[in-house]
C-alpha positions as a Python dict, from the first residue, in 0.01 Angstrom:
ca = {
    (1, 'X'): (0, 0, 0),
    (2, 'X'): (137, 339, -101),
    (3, 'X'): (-65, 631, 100),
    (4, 'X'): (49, 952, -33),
    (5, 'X'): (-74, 1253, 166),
    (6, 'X'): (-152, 1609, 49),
    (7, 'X'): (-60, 1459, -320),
    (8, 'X'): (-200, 1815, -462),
    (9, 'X'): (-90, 2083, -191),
    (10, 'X'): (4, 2392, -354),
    (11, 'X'): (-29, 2738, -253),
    (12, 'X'): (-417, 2816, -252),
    (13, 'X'): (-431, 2617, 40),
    (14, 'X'): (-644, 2730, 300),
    (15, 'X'): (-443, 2949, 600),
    (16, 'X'): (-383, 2811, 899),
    (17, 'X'): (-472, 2928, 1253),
    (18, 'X'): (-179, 2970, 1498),
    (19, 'X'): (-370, 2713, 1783),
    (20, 'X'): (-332, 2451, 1547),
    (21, 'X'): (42, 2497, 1501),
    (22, 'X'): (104, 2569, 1846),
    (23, 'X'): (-5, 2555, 2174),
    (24, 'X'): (60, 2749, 2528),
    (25, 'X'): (373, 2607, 2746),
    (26, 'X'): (247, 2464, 3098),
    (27, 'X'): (-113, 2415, 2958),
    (28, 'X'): (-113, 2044, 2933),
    (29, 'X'): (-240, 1716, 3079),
    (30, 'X'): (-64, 1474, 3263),
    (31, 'X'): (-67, 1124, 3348),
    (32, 'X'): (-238, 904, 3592),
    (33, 'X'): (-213, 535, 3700),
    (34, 'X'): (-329, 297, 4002),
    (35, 'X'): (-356, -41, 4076),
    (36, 'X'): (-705, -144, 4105),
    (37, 'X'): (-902, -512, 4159),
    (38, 'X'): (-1194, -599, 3953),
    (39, 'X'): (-1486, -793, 4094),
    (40, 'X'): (-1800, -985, 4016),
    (41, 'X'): (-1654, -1167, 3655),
    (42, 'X'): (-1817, -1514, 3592),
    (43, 'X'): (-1476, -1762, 3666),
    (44, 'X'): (-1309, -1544, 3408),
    (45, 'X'): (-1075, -1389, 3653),
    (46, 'X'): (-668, -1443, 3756),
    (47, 'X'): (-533, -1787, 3904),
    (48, 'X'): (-405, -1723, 4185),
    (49, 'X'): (-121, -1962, 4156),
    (50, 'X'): (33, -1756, 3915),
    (51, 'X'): (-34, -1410, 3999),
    (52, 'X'): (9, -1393, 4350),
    (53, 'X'): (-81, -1012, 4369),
    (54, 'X'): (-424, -1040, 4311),
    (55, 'X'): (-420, -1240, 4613),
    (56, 'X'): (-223, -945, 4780),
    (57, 'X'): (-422, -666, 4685),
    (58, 'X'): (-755, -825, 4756),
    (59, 'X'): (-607, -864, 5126),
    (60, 'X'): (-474, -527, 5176),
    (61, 'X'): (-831, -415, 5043),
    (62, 'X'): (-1003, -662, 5289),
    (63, 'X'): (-756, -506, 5563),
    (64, 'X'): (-897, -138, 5490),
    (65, 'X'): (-1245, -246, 5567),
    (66, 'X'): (-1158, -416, 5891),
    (67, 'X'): (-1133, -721, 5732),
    (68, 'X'): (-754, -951, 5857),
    (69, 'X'): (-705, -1263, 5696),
    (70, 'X'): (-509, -1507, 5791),
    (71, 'X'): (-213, -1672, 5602),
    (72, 'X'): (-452, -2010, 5537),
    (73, 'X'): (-782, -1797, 5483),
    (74, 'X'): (-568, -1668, 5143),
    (75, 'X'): (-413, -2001, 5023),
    (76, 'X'): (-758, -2106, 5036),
    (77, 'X'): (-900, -1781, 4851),
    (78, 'X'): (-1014, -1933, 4508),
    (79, 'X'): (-1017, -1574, 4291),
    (80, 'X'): (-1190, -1684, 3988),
    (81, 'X'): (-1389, -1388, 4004),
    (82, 'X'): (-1117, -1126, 4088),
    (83, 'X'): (-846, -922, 3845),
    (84, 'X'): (-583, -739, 3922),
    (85, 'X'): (-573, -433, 3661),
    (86, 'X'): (-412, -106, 3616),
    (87, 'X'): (-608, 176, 3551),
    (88, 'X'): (-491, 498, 3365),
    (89, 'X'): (-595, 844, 3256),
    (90, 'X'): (-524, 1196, 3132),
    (91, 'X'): (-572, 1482, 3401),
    (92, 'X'): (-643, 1785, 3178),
    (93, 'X'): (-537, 2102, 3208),
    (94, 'X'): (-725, 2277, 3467),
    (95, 'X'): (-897, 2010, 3612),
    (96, 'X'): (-1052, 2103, 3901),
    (97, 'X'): (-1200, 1843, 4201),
    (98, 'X'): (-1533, 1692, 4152),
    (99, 'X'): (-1444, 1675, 3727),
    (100, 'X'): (-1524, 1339, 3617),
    (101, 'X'): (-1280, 1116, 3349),
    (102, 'X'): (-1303, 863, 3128),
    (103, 'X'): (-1086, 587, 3242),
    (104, 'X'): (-898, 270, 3097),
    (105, 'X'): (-850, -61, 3282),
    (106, 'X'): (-615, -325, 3144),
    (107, 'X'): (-588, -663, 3281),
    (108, 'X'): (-245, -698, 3496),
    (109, 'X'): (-258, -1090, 3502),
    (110, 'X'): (-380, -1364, 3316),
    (111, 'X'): (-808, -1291, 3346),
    (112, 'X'): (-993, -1442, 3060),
    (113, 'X'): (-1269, -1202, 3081),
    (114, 'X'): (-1331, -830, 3239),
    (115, 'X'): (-1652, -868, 3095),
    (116, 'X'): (-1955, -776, 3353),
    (117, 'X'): (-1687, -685, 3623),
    (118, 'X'): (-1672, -361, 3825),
    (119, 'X'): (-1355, -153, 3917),
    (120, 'X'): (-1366, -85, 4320),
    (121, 'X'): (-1210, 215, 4482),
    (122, 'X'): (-862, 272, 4298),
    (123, 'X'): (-703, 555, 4355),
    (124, 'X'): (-469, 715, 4085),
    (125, 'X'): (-124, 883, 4105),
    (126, 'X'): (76, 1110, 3918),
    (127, 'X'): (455, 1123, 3863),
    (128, 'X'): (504, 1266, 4183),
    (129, 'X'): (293, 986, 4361),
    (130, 'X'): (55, 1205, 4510),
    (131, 'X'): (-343, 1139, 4429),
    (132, 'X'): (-489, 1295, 4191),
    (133, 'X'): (-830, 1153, 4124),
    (134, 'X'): (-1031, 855, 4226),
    (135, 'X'): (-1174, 569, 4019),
    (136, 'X'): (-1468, 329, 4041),
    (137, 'X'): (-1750, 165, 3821),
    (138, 'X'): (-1879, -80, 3585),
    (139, 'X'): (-1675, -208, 3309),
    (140, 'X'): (-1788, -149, 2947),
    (141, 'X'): (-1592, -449, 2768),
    (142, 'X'): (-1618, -383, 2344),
    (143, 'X'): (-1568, -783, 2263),
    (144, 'X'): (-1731, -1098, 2307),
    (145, 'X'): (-1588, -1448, 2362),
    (146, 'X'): (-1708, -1785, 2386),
    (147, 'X'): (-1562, -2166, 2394),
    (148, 'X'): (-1637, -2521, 2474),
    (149, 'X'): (-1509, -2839, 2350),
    (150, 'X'): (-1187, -2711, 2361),
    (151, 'X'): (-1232, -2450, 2075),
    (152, 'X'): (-1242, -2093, 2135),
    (153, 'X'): (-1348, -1752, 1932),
    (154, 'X'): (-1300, -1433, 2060),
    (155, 'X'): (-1423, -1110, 1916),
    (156, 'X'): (-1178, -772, 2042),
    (157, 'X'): (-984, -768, 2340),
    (158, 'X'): (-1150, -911, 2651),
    (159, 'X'): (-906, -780, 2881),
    (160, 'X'): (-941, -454, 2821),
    (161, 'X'): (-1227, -225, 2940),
    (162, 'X'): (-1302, 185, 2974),
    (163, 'X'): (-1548, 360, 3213),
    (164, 'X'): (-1669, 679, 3099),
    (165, 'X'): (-1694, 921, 3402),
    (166, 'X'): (-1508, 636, 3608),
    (167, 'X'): (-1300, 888, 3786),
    (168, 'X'): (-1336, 1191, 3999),
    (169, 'X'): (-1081, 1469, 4056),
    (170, 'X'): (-998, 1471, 4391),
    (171, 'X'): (-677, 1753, 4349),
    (172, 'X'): (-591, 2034, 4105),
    (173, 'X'): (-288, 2064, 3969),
    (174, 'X'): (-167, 2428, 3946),
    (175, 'X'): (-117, 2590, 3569),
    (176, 'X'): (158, 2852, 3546),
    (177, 'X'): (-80, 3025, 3316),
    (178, 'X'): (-128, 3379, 3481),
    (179, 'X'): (279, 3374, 3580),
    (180, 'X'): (512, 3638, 3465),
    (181, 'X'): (437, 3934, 3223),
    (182, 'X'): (411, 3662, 2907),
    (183, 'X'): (321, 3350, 2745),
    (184, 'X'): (537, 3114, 2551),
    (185, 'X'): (346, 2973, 2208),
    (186, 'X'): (552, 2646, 2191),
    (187, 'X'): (527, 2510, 1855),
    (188, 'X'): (375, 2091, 1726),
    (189, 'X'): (752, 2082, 1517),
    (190, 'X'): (1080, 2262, 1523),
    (191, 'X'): (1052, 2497, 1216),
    (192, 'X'): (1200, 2843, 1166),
    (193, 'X'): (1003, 2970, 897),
    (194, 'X'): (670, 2858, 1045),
    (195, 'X'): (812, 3060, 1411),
    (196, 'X'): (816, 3364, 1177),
    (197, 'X'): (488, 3382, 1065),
    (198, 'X'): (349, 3310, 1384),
    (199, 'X'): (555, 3594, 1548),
    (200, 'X'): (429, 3845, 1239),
    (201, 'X'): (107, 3745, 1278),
    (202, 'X'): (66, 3882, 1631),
    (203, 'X'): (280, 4176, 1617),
    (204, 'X'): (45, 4278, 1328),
    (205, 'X'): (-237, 4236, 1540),
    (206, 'X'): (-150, 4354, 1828),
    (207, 'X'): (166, 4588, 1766),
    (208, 'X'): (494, 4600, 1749),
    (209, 'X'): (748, 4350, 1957),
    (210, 'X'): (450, 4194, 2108),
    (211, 'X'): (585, 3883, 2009),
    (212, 'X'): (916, 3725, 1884),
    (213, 'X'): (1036, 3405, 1792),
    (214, 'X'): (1327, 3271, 2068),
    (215, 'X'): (1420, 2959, 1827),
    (216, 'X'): (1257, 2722, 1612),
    (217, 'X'): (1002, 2623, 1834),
    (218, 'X'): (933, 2879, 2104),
    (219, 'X'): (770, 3230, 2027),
    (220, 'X'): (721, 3463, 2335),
    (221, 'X'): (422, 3676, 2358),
    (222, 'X'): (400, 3999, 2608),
    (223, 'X'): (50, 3904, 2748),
    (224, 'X'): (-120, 4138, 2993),
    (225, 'X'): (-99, 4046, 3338),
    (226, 'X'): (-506, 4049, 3468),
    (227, 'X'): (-641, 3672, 3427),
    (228, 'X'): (-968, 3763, 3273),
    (229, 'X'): (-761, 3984, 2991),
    (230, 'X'): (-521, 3747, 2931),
    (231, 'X'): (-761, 3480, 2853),
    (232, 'X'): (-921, 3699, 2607),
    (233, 'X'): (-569, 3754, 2469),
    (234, 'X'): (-485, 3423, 2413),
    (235, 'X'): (-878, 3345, 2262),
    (236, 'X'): (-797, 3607, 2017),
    (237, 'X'): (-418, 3514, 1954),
    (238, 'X'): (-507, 3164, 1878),
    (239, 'X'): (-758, 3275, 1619),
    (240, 'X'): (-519, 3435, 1404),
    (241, 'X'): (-423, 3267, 1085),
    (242, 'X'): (-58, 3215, 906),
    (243, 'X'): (-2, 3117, 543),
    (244, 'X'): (85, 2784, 497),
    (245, 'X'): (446, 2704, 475),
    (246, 'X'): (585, 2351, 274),
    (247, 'X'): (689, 2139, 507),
    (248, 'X'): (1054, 1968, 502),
    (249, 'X'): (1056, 1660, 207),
    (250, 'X'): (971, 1342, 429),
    (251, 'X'): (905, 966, 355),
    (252, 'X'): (744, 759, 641),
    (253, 'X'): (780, 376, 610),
    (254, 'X'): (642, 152, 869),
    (255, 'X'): (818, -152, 827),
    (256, 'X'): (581, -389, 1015),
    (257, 'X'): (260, -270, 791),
    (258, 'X'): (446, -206, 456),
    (259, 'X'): (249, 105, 423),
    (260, 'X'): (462, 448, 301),
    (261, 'X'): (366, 791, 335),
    (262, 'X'): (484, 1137, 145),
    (263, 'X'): (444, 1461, 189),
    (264, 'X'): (387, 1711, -120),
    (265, 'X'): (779, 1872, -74),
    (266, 'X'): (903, 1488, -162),
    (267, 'X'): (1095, 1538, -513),
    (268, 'X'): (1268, 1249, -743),
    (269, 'X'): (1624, 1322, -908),
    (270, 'X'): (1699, 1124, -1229),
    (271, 'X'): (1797, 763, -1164),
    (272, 'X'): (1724, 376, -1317),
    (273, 'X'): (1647, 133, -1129),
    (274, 'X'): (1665, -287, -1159),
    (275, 'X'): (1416, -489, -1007),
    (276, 'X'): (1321, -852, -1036),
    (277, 'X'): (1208, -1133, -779),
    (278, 'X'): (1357, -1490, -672),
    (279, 'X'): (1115, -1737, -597),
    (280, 'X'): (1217, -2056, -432),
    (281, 'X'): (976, -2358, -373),
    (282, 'X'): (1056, -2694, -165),
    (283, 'X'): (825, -2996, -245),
    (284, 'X'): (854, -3353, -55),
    (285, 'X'): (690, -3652, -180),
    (286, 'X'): (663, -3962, 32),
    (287, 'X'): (870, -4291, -113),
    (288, 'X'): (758, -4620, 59),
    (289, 'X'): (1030, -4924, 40),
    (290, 'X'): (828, -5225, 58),
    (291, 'X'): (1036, -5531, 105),
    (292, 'X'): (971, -5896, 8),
    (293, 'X'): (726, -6117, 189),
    (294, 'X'): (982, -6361, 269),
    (295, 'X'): (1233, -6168, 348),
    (296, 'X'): (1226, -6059, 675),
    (297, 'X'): (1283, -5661, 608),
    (298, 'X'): (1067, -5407, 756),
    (299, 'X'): (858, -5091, 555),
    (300, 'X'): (1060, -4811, 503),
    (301, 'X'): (918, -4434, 435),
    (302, 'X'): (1137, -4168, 323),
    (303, 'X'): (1099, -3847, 169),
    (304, 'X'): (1234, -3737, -164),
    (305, 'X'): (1263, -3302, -157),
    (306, 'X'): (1285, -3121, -500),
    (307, 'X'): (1370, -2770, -478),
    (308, 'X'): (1321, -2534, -741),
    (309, 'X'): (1458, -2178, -794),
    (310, 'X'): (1256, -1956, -1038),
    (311, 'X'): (1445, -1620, -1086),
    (312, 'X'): (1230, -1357, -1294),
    (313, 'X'): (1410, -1129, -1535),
    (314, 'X'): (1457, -783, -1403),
    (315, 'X'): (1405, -464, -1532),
    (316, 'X'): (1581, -223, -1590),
    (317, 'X'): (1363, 100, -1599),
    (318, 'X'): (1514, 483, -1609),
    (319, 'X'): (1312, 757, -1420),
    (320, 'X'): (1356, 1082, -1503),
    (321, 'X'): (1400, 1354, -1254),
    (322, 'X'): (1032, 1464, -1072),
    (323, 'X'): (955, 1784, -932),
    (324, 'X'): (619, 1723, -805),
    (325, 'X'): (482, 1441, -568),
    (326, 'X'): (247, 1307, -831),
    (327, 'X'): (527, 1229, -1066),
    (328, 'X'): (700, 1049, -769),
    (329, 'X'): (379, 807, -717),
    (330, 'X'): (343, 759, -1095),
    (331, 'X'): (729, 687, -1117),
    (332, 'X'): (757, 416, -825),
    (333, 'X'): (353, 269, -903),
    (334, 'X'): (594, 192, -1281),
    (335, 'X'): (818, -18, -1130),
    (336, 'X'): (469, -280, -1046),
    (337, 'X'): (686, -382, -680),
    (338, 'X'): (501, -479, -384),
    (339, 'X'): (524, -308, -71),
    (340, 'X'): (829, -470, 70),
    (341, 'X'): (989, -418, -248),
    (342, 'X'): (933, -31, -264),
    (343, 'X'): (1088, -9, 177),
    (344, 'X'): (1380, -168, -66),
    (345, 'X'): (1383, 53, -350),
    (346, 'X'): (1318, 393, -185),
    (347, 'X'): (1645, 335, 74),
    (348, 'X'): (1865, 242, -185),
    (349, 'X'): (1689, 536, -399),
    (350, 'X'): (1795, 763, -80),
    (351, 'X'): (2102, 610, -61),
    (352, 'X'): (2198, 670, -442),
    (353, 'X'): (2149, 1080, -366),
    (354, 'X'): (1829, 1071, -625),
    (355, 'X'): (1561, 1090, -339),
    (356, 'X'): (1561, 1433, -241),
    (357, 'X'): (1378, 1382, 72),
    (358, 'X'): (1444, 1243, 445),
    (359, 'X'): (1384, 923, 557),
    (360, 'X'): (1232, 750, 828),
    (361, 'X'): (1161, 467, 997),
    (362, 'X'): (917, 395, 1244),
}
């Protein structure tokens, strides 16, 4: 598969507004996790053999309540309808306590199901291992399973599950928004020309050495220092629009998919290129040695292999230099290679100098 994104960009495309280019440094979300149990699944839940935490946290829940078991009361727990999980989150930016958030709980151990199971109390914890919100609720599984006789189907992932509103904020974390005498527009990618714009956009708006651009990637706005006009300022900063700028020459391959992606700067210098395939193919056919009747020998079966190489002529097939994207597609689609073929073709393309573009990876 060859995707080829923004084939036709060209310059009557539509301006751009600075908060989709950028966004405000310190406004941002951050992570939460916790350990959690899930109870009530129908014998789909962790063996306890293996996954002696279950067994752990169930106790140390128990123990909250009042509840001290003793070391023989847990060998003999049987947790078929327990699972240990983790449960995660994003805190959003200005989050304040009572917000509710949509949560996700993965399976720790080895549960079949989280199907029909509910999350109890689990409290969450960012990087600093403070608590930040707390989580509880019914499981909403997207899949379906079933087996008997020893055959099994499954439909999604069982041991995964989301609850929306699951979690409540229980602390705010501050946002250095209304800090200092400015803001600092911190741009999606490092790029210098795109830092200018964004700069002349606001000093046209607003005036003169309002804003500059610090590097590729940072502009810094004078903002005025009352919260309610600064939030006004940025709602009408983030409005304003910038010409589109042509992005630096990039091909994405994803090596596990085969898929390849290019951007409309991606241009072709003049090169030829061989390509041909090398098929191999390994057949065995049984040979049975019967001996005499008489004879006291025994049946022997062995296998004769054949192995046959097939090699299919290459070609050898010039392309001439290509300035726009849509001559690149039309040039490599020529060449009739499969996917694997082109991850091939365009690194030794690159390689060669005639791929005037970067390449990556992922």
């Amino acid at each position: 598969m060859l995707a080829v994104c923004s084939a036709f960009a060209g310059p009557s495309q539509a301006a751009t507004r600075i908060k989709e280019v950028a966004s405000i440094e310190g406004v941002r979300s951050n992570q939460l996790t916790g350990f959690g149990l899930v109870v009530g699944l129908d014998g789909t839940g962790d063996q306890t053999t293996q996954m002696p935490y279950t067994t752990q946290g169930l106790a140390n829940y128990l123990q909250q309540l009042g509840i001290t078991l003793t070391a023989t009361s847990l060998a003999q727990l049987q947790m078929k309808n327990v699972a240990a999980v983790l449960v995660t989150t994003q805190l959003p930016a200005f989050a304040r306590p009572g917000q509710l958030l949509d949560i996700n709980v993965s399976s720790l151990g080895n549960a079949k199901s989280l199907k029909g199971g509910t999350l109890i109390a689990t409290p969450l914890k960012g990087a600093d291992g403070e608590v930040y919100a707390l989580a509880q609720g019914n499981l909403i599984v997207a899949g379906a399973g079933a087996s008997a006789g020893g055959s099994k189907v499954t439909v999604n992932h069982l041991s995964v599950g989301r609850i929306p509103d699951g979690a409540q904020v229980e602390r705010a974390v501050p946002t250095p928004l209304q800090e200092g005498t400015s803001i600092s527009l911190s741009l999606n990618a490092s790029d210098f020309q795109t830092a200018r714009l964004v700069a002349k956009a606001i000093n046209t708006k607003f005036g003169n050495d309002v804003a500059r651009a610090l590097d590729g990637r940072t502009v810094q706005v004078q903002a005025p220092t009352t919260p309610d006009a600064r939030v006004t300022f940025i709602a009408e900063l983030e409005e304003l629009t910038i010409a589109p700028t042509i992005a630096a020459a990039k091909v994405i391959i994803n090596s596990r998919t085969g898929s390849i992606v290019l951007n409309q700067a991606v241009t072709l210098g003049a090169c030829a290129i061989a390509h041909g395939n090398l098929s191999i193919s390994i057949s065995s056919t049984p040979v049975i040695s019967q001996p005499n009747a008489l004879s006291g020998g025994q049946t022997v079966v062995t296998e004769k292999a054949t192995i046959d190489i097939k090699q299919e002529p290459g070609k050898l097939i010039q392309l001439a230099a290509a300035a726009q994207l849509s001559d690149v597609v039309k040039a490599l689609n020529a060449l009739g290679a499969t996917p694997q073929d082109l991850l091939a073709i365009l690194q030794a393309i690159k390689s060669a100098g005639a791929l005037n573009a970067e390449l990556e990876v992922i």
